[in-house]
C-alpha positions as CSV (number, residue, x, y, z in Angstrom):
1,X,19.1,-17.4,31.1
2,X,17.4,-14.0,30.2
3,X,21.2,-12.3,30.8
4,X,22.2,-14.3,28.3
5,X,19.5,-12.9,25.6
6,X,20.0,-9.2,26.8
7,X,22.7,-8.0,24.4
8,X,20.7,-9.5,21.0
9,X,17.5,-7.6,22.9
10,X,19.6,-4.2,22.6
11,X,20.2,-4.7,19.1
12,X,17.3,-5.0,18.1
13,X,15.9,-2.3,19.7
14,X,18.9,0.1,18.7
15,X,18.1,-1.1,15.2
16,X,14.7,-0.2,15.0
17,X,15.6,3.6,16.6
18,X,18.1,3.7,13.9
19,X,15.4,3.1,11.4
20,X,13.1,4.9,12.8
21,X,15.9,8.4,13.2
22,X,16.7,7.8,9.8
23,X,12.9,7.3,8.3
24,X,12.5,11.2,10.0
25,X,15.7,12.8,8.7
26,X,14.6,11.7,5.3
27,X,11.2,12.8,5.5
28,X,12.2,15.9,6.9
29,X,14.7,16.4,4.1
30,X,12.9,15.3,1.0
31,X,9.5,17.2,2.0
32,X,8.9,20.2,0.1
33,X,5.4,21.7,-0.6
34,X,6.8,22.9,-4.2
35,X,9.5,21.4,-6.6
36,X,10.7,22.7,-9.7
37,X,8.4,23.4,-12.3
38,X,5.1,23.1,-10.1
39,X,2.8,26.0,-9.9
40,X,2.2,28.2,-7.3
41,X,-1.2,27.7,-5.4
42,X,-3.2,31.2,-5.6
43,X,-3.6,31.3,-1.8
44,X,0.3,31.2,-2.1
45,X,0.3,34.2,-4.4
46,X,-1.7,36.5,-2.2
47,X,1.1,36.4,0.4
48,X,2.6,40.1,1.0
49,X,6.2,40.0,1.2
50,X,8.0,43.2,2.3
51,X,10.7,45.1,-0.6
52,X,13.7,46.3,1.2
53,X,15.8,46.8,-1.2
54,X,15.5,47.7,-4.9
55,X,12.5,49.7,-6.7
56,X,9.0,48.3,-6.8
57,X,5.9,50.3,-7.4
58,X,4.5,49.5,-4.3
59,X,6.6,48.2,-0.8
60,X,4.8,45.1,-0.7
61,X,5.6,42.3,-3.3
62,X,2.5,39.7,-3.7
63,X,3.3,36.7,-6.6
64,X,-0.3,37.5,-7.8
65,X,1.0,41.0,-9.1
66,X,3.3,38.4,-11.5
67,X,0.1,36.4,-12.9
68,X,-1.6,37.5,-15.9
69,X,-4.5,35.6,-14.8
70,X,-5.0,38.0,-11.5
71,X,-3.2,41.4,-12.8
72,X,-5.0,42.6,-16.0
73,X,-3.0,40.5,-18.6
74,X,0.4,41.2,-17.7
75,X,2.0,38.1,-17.8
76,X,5.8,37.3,-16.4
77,X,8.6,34.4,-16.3
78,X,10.0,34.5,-12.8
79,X,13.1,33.2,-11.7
80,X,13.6,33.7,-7.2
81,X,16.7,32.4,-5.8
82,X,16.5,32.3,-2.6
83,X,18.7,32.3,0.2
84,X,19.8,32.7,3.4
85,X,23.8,33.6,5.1
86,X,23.3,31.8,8.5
């Protein structure tokens, strides 16, 4: 009698993996720790980021040098596109 019950078992349990796979691809896809329009946490802005190509006044880039708040009252609109070719 339990042979007969098997198959529906499988399904069930192949049903909640499938759930379960697809719960994870869509967290993983959907989870960003910014979205347009948010602002950029100040521990965030002190992150050096290396120029290598292009003229800067100094060969590390930090988002705080953009702020107004943190730079003397220089204050920017930034627009990053970011990218990668792999």
């Amino acid at each position: 009698m339990k042979g007969a019950f098997a198959p529906f078992s499988f399904k069930i349990i192949m049903i909640k993996l499938c759930i379960i796979y697809i719960t994870l691809f869509c967290t993983a896809l959907f989870s960003a720790e910014y979205d347009v329009g948010d602002t950029v946490d100040l521990d965030d802005q002190d992150q050096r980021f290396t120029i290598c190509n292009g003229e800067f006044f100094n060969n590390d880039l930090k988002l705080a040098h953009l702020n107004g708040d943190l730079n003397g009252g220089h204050y920017f609109v930034s627009w990053f596109d970011i990218s990668a070719t792999w």
